[in-house]
Residue frames as a rotation matrix with the C-alpha (Angstrom) as fourth column:
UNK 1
0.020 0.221 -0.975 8.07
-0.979 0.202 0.026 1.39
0.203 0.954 0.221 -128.87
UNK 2
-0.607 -0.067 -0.792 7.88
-0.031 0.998 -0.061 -1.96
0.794 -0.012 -0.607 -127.58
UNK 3
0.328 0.869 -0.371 4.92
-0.116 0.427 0.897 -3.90
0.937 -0.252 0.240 -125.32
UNK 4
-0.402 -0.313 0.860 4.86
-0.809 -0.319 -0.494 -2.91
0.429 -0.895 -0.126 -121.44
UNK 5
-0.974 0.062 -0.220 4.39
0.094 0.986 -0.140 -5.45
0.208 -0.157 -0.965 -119.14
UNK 6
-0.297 0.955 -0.027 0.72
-0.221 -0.097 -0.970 -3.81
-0.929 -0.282 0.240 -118.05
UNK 7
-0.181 0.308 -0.934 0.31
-0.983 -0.082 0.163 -3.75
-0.026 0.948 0.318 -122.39
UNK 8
-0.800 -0.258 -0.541 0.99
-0.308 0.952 0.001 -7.72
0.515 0.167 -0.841 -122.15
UNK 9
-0.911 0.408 0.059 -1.31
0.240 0.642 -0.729 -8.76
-0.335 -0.650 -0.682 -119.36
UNK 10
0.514 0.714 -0.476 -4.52
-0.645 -0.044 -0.763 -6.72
-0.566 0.699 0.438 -121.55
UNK 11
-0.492 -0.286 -0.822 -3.73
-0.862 0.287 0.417 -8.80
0.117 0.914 -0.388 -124.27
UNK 12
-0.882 -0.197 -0.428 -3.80
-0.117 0.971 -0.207 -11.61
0.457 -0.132 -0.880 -122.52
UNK 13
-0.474 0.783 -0.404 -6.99
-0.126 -0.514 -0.848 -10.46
-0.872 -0.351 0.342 -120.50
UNK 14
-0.248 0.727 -0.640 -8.78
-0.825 -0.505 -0.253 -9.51
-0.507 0.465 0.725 -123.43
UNK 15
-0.381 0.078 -0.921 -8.11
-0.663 0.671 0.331 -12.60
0.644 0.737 -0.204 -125.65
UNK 16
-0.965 0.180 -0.194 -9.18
0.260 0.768 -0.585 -14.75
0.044 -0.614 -0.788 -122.62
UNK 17
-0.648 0.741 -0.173 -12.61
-0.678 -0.666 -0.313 -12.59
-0.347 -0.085 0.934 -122.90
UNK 18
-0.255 -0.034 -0.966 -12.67
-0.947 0.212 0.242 -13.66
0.197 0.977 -0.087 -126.14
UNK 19
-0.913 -0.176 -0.368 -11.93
-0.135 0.982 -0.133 -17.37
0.384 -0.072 -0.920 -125.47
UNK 20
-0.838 0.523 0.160 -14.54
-0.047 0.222 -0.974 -17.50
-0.544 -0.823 -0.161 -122.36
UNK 21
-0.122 0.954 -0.273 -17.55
-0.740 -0.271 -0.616 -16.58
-0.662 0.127 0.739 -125.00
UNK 22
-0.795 -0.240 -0.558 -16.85
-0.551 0.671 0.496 -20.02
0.255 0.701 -0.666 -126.72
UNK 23
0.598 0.753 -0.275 -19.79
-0.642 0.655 0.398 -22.82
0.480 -0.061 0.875 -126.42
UNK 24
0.744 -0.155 -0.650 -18.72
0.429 0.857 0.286 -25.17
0.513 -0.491 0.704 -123.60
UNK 25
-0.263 -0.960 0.098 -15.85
0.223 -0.160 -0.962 -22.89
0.939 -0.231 0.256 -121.82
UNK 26
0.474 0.599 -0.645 -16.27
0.824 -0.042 0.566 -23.14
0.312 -0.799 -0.514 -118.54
UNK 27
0.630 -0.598 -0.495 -13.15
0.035 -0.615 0.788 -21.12
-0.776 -0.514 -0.366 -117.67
UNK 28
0.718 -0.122 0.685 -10.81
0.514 -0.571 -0.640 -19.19
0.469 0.812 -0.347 -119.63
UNK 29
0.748 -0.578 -0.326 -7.26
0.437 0.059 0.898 -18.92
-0.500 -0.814 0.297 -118.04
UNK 30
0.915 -0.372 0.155 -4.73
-0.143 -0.660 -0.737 -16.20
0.377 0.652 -0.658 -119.70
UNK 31
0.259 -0.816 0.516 -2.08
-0.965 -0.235 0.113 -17.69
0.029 -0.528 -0.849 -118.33
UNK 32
0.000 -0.161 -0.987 -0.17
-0.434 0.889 -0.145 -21.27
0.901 0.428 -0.070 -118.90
UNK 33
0.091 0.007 0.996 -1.18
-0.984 -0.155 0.091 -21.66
0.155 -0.988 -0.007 -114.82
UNK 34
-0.520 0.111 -0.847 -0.68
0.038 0.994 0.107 -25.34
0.853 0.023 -0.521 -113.69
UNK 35
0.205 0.238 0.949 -2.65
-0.976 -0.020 0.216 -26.41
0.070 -0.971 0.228 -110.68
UNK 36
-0.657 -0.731 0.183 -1.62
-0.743 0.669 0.006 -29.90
-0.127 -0.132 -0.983 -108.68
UNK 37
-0.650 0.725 0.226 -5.48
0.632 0.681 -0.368 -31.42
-0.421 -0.097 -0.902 -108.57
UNK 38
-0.434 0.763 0.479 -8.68
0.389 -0.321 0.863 -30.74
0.812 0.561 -0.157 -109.87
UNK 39
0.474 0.739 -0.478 -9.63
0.869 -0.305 0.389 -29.45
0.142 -0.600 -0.787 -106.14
UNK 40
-0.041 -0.534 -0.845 -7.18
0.513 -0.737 0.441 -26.70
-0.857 -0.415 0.304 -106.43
UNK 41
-0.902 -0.128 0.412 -8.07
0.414 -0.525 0.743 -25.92
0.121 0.841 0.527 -109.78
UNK 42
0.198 0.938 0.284 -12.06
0.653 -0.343 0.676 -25.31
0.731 0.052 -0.680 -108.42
UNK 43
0.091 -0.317 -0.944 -10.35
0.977 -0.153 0.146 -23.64
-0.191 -0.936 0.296 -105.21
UNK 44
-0.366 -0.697 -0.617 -9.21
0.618 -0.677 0.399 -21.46
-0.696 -0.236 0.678 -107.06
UNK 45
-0.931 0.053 -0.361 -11.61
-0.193 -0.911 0.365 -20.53
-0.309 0.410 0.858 -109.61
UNK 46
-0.301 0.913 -0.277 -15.12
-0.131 0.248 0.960 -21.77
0.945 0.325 0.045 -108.51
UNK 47
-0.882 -0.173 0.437 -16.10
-0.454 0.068 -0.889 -21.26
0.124 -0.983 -0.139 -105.24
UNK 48
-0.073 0.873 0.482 -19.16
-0.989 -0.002 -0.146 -23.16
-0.126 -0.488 0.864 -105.82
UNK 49
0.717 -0.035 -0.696 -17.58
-0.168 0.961 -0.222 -26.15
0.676 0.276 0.683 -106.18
UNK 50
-0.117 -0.669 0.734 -16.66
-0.732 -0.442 -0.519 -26.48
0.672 -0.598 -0.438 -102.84
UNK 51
0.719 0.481 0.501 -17.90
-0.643 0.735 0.215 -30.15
-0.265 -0.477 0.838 -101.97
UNK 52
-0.550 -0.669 0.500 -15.86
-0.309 0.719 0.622 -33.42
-0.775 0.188 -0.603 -102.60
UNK 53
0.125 0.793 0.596 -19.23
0.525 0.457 -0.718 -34.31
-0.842 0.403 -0.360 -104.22
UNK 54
0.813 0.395 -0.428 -19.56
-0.126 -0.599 -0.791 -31.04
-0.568 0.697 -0.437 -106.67
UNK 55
0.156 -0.801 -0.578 -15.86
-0.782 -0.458 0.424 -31.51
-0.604 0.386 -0.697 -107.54
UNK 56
-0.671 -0.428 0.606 -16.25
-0.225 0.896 0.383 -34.89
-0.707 0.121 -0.697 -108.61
UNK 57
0.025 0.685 0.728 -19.26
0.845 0.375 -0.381 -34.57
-0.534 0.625 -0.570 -110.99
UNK 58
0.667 0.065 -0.742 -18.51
-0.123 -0.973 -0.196 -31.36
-0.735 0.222 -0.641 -111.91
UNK 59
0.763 -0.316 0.564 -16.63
0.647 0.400 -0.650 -31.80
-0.020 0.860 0.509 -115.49
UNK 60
0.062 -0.636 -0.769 -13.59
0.323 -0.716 0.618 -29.53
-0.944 -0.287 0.161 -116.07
UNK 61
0.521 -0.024 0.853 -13.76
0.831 -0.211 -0.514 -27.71
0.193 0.977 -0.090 -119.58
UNK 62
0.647 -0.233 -0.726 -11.20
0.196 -0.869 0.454 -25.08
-0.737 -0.436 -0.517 -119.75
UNK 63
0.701 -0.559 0.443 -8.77
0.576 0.078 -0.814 -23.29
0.421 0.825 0.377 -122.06
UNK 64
0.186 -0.824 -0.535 -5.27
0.539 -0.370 0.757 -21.80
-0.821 -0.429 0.375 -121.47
UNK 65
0.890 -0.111 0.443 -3.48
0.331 -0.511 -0.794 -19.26
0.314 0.853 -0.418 -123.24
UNK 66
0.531 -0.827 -0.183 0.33
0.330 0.004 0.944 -19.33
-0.780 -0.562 0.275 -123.73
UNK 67
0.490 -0.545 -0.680 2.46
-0.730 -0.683 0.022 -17.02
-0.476 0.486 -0.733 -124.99
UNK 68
0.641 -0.538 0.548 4.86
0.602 0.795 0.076 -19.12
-0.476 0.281 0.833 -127.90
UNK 69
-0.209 -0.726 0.655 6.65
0.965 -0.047 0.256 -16.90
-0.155 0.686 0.711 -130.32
UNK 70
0.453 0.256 -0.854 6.31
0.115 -0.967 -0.228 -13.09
-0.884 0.006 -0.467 -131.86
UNK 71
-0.197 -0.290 0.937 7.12
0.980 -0.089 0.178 -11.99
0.032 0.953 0.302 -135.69
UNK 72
-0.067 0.154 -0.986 7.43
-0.310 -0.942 -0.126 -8.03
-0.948 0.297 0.111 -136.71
UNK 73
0.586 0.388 0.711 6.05
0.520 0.493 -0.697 -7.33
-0.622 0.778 0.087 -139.89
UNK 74
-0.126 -0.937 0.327 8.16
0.932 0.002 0.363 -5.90
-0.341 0.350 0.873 -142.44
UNK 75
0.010 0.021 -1.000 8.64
0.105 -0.994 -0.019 -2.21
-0.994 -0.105 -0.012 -143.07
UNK 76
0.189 -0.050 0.981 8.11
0.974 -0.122 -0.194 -0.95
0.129 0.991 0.025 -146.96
UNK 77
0.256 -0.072 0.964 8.20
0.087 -0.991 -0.098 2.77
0.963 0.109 -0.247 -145.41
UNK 78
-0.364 -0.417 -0.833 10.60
0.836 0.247 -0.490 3.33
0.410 -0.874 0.259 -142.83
UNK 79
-0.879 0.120 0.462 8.99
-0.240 -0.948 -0.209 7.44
0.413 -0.295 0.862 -142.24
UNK 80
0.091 0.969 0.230 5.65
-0.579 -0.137 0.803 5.67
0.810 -0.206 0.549 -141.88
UNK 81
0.328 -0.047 -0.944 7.14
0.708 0.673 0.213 2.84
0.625 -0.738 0.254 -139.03
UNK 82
-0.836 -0.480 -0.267 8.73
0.535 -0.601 -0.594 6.34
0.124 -0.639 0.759 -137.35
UNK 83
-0.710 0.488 0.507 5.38
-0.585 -0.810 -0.039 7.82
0.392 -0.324 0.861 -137.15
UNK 84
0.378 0.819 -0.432 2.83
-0.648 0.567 0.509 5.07
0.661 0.087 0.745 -136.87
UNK 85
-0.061 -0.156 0.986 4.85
-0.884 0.467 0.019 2.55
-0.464 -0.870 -0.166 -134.66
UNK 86
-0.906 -0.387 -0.172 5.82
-0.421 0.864 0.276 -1.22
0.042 0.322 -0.946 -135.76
UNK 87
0.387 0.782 -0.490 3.14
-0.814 0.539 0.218 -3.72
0.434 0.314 0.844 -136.43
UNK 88
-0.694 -0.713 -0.099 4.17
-0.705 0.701 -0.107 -6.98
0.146 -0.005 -0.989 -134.27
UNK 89
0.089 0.558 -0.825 2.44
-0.606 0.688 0.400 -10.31
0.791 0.464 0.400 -134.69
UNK 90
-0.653 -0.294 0.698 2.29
-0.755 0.335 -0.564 -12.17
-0.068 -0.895 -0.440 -130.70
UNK 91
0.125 0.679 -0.724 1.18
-0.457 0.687 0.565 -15.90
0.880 0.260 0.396 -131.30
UNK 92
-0.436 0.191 0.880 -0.14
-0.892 0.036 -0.450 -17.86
-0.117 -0.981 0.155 -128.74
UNK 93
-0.794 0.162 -0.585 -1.41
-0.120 0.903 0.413 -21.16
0.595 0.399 -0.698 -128.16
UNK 94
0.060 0.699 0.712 -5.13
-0.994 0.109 -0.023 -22.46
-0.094 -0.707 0.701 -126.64
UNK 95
-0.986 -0.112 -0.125 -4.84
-0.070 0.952 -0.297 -25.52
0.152 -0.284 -0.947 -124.83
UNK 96
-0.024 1.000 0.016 -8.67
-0.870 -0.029 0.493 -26.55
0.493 -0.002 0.870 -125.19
UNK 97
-0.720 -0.198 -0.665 -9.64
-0.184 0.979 -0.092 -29.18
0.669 0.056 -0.741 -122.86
UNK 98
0.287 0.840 0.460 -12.74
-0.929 0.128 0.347 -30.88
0.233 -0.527 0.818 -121.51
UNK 99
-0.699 -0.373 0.610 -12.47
-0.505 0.862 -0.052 -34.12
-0.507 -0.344 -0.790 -119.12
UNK 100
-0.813 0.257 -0.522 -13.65
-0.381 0.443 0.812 -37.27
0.439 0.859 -0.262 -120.34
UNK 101
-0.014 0.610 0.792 -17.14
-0.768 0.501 -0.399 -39.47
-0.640 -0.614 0.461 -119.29
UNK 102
-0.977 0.039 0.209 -18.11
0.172 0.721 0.671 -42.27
-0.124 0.692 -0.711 -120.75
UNK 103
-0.053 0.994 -0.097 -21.86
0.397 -0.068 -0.915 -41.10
-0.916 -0.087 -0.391 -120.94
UNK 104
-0.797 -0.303 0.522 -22.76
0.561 -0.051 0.826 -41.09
-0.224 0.952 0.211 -124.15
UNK 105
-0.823 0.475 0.310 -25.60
-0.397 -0.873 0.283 -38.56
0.406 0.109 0.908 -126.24
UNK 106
-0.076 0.981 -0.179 -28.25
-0.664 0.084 0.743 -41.19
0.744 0.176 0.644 -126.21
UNK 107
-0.690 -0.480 0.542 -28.39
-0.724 0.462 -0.513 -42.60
-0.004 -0.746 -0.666 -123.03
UNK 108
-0.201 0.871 0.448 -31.98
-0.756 0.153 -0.637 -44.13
-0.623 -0.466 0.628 -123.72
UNK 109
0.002 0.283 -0.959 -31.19
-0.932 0.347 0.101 -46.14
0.361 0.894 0.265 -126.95
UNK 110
0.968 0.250 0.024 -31.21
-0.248 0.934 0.256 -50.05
0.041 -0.254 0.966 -126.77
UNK 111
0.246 -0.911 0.330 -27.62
-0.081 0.320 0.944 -51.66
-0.966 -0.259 0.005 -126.47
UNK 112
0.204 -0.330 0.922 -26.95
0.891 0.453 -0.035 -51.87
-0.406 0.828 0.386 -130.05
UNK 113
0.445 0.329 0.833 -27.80
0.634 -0.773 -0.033 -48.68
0.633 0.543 -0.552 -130.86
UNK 114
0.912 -0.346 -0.219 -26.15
0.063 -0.411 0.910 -47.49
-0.405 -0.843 -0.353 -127.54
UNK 115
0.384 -0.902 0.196 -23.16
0.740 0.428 0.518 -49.07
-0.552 -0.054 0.832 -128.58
UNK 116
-0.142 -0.494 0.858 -22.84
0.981 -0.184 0.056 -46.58
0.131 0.850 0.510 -131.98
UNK 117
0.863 0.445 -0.240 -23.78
0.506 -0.744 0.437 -43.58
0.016 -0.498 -0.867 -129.82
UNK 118
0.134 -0.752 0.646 -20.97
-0.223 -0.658 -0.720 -40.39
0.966 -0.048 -0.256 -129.65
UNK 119
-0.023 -0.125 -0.992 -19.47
0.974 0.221 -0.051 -39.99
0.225 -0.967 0.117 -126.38
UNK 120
0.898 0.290 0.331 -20.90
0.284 -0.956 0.068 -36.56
0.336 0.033 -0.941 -125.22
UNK 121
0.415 -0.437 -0.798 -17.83
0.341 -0.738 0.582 -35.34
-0.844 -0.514 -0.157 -123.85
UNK 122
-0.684 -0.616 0.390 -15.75
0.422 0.101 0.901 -35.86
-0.594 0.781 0.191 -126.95
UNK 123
0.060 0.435 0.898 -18.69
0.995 0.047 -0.089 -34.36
-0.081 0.899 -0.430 -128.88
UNK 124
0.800 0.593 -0.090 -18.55
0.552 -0.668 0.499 -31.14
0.236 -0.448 -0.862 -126.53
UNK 125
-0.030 -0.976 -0.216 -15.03
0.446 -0.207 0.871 -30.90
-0.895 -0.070 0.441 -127.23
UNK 126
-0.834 -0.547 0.065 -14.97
0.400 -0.520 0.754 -30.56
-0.379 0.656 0.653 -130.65
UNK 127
0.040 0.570 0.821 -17.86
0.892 -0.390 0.228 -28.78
0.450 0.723 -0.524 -130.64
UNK 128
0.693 -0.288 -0.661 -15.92
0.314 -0.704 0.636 -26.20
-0.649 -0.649 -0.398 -128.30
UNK 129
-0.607 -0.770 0.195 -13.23
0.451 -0.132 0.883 -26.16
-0.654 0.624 0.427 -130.91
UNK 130
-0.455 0.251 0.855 -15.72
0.891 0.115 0.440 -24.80
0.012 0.961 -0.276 -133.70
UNK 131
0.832 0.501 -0.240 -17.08
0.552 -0.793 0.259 -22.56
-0.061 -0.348 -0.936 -131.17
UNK 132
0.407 -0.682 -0.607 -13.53
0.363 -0.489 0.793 -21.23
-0.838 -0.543 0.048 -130.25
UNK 133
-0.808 -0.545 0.226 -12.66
0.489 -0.405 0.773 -20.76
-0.330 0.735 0.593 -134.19
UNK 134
0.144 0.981 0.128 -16.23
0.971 -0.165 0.172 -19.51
0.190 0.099 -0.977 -134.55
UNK 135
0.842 0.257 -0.475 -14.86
0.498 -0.709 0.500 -16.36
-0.208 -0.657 -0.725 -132.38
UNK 136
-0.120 -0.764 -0.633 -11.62
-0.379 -0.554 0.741 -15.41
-0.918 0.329 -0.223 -133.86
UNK 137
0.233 0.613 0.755 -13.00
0.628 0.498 -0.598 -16.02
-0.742 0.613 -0.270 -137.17
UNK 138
0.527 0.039 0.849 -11.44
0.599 -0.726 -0.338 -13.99
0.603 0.686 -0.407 -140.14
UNK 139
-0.581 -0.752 0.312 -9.64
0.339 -0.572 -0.747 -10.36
0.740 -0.328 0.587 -138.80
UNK 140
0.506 0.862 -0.029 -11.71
0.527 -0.283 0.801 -9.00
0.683 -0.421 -0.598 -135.94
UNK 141
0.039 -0.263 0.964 -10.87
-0.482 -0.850 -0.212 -6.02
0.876 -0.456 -0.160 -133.61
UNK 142
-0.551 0.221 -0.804 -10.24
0.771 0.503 -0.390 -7.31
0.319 -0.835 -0.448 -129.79
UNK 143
0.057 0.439 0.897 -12.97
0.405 -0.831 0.381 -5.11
0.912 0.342 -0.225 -128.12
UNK 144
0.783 0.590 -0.194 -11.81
0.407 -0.251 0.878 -5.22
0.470 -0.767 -0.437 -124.97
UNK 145
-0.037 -0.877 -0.478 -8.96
0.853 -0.278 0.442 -3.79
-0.521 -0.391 0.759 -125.53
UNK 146
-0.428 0.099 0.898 -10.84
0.301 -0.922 0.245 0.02
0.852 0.375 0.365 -126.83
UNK 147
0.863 -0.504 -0.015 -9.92
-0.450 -0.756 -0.474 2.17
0.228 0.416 -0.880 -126.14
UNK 148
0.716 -0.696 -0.058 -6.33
0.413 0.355 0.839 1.05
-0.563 -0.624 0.541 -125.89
UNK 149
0.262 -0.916 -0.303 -2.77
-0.110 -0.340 0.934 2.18
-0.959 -0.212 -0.190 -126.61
UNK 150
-0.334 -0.134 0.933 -3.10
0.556 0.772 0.310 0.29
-0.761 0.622 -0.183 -129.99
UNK 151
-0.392 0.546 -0.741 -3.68
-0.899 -0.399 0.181 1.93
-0.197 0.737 0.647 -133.25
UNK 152
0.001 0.478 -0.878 -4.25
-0.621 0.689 0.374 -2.25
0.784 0.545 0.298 -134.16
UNK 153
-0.770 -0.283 0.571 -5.30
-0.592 0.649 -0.477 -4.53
-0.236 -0.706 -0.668 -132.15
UNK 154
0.063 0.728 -0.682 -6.72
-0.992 0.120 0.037 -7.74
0.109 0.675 0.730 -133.96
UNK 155
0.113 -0.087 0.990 -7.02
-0.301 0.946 0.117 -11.27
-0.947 -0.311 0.081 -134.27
UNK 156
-0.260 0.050 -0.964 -6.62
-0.965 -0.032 0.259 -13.65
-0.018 0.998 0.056 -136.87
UNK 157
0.750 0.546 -0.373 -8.37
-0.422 0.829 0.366 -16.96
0.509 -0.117 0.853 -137.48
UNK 158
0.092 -0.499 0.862 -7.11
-0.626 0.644 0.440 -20.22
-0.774 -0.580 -0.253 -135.26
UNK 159
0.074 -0.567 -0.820 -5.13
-0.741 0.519 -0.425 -22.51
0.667 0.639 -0.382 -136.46
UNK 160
0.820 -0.063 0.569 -4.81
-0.490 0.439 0.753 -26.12
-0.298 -0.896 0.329 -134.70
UNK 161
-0.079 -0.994 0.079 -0.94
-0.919 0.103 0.380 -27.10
-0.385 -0.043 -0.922 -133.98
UNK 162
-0.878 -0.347 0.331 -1.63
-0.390 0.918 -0.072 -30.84
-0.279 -0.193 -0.941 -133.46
UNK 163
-0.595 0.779 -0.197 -4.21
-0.449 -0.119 0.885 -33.26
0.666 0.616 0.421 -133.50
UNK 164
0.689 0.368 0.625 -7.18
-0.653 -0.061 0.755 -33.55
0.316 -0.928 0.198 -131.12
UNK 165
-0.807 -0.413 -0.422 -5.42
-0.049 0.759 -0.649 -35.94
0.589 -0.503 -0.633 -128.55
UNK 166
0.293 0.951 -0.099 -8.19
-0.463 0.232 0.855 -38.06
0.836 -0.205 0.508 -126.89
UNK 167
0.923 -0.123 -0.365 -8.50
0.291 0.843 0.452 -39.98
0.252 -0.524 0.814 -123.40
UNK 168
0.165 -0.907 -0.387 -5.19
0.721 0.379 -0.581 -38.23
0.673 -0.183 0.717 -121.95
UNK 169
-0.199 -0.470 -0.860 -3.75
0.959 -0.275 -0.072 -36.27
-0.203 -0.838 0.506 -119.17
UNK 170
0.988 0.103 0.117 -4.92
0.128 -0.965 -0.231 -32.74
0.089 0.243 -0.966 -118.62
UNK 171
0.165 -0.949 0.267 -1.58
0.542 -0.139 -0.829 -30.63
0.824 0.282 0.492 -119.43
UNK 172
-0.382 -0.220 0.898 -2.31
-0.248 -0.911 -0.329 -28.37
0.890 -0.349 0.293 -116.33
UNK 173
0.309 0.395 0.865 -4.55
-0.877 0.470 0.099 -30.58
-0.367 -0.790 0.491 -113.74
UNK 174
-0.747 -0.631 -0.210 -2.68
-0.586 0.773 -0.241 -33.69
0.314 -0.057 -0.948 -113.26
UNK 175
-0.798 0.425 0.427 -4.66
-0.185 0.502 -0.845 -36.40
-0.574 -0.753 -0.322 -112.64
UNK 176
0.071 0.905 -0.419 -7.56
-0.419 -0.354 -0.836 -35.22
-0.905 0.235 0.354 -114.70
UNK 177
-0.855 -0.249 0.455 -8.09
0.349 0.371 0.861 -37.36
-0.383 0.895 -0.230 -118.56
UNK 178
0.391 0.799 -0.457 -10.00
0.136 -0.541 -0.830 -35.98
-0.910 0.262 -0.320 -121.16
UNK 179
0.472 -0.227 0.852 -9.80
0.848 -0.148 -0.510 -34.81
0.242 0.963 0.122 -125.17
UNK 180
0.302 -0.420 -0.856 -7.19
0.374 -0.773 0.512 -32.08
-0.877 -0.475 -0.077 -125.57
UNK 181
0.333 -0.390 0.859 -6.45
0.943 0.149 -0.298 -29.75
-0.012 0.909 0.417 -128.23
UNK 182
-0.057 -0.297 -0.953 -4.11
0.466 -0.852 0.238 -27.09
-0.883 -0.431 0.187 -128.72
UNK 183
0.541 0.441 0.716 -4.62
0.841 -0.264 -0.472 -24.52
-0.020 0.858 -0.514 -131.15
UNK 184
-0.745 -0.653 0.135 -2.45
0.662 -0.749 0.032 -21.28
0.080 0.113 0.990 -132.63
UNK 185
0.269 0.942 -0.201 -3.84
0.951 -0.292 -0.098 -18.21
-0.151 -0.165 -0.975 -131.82
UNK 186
-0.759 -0.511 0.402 -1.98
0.619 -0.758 0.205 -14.66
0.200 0.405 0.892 -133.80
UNK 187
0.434 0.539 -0.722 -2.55
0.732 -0.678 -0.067 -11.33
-0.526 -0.499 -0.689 -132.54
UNK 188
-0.300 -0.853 0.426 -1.68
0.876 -0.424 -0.231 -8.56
0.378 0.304 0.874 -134.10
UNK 189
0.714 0.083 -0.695 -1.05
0.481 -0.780 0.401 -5.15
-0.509 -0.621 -0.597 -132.15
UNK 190
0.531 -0.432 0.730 0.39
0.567 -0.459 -0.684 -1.82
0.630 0.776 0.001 -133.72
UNK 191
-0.227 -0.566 -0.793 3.00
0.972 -0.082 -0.220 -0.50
0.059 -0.820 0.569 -130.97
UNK 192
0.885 0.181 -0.429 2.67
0.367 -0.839 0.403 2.57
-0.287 -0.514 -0.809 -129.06
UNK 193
0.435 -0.734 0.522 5.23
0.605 -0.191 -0.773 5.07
0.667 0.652 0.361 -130.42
């Protein structure tokens, strides 16, 4: 009656799936992994960024996914939580983050008009964020986790913790500045009896 460690890593697995089919994710890490540079974050998951050249123009857009907290839901029928198995609630956080340029959408306007121009990265952030609540929209089954151990296994919309945070340190690639936002992310899974 309670989440194996092989039950944990699907979760985490699947909901990264999930994440990865956002608009702008390059990568889609299920794990709060840190790396020390931005060449050891492509080392390790981009082997075609394998120049000094590709790593350096090559933008970093990526989301984590860390475990924070867990809630059980409350029993009303204790015969039906002995046959059916607890309901627990496993929230998580996405760290959403895309480095910064200064290249804005319109590169072609005139300096005035340049001047009042978005900055594409910052636009491609939070239009990753709309994508990323776009996908756990409402309740929604996780499908890569069916067949699975789960009588439930759902999402539930995102929630964002904080607010965007612009122009700062990647939490996980040192070194690396960009728009960052973290966001709540609530599973719910019906234990294996």
């Amino acid at each position: 009656m309670s989440l194996s460690s092989q039950n944990i890593l699907d979760i985490a697995e699947a909901v990264s799936g999930q994440i990865a089919l956002a608009t702008n994710v390059d990568y889609a890490i299920p794990s709060p992994f840190l790396f020390r540079k931005k060449e050891d974050f492509f080392a390790a998951l981009d082997d075609d960024q394998d120049t000094k050249t590709k790593i350096e123009t090559t933008l970093l857009r990526a989301a984590w996914l860390r475990y924070l907290t867990f809630e059980d839901e409350g029993d009303t029928d204790d015969n039906a939580r002995d046959i059916e198995g607890p309901v627990r609630t496993l929230v998580y956080e996405i760290t959403w983050f895309t480095e910064s340029t200064f290249e804005r959408l319109d590169q072609d306007d005139t300096p005035d008009d340049f001047n009042k121009q978005i900055r594409k990265t910052n636009h491609e952030h939070v239009t990753g964020i709309m994508s990323l609540c776009e996908q756990f929209q409402g309740v929604n089954s996780i499908p890569a986790l069916a067949p699975s151990p789960f009588a439930v296994a759902e999402t539930i919309s995102l929630a964002q913790i904080d607010n965007t945070e612009t122009d700062v340190e990647c939490q996980f690639v040192p070194g690396v500045i960009g728009d960052q936002t973290k966001l709540e992310c609530r599973i719910r899974v019906q234990l294996p009896c």
